[in-house]
C-alpha positions as CSV (number, residue, x, y, z in Angstrom):
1,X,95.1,144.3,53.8
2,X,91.7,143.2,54.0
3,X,90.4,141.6,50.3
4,X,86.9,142.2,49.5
5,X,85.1,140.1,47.1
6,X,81.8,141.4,45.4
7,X,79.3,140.0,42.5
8,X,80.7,142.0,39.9
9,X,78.4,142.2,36.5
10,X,81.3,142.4,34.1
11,X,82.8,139.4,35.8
12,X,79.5,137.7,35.4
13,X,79.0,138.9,30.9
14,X,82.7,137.3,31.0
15,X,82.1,133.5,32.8
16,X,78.8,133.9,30.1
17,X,81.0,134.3,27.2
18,X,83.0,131.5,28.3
19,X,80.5,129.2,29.3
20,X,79.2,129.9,25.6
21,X,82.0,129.7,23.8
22,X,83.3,126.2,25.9
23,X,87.0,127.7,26.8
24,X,88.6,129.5,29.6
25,X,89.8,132.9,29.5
26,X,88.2,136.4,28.7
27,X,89.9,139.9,28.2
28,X,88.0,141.3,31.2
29,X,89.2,138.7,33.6
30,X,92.6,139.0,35.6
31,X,92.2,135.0,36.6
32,X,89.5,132.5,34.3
33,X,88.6,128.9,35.7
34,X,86.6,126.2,35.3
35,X,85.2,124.5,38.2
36,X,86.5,126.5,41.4
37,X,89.0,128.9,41.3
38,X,91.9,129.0,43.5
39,X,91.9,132.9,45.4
40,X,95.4,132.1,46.2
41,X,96.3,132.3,42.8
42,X,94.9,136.0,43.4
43,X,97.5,138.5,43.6
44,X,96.1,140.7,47.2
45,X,94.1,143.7,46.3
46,X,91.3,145.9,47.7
47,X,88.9,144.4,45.6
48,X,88.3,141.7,43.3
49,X,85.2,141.3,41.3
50,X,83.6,137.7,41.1
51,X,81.2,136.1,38.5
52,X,80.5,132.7,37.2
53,X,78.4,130.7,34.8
54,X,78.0,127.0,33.4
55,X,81.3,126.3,35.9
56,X,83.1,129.0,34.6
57,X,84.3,131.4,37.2
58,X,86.1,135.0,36.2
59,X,87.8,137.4,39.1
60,X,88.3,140.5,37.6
61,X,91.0,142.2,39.7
């Protein structure tokens, strides 16, 4: 299976709220990071959604 990642705009509202708020992890996001996540961490899928602000990265699964 072929994973495709896309710019996804409720991944994007989510690394914003965490970036605001200074901590990791948001309801919308299946995996929350600061600084680079790791896509092996990733469980495989058609499609994960990206988004990231301030250093704070969301994959929305």
């Amino acid at each position: 299976m072929t994973t495709t990642w896309y710019t996804s705009p409720a991944a994007v509202a989510a690394a914003r709220r965490m970036a605001a708020g200074g901590t990791v992890g948001d309801p919308a996001c299946s995996l929350a990071a600061v600084g680079r996540p790791d896509p092996a961490l990733v469980p495989r899928d058609n499609r994960i959604g990206i988004g990231s602000h301030g250093g704070y990265w969301c994959l929305i699964r």
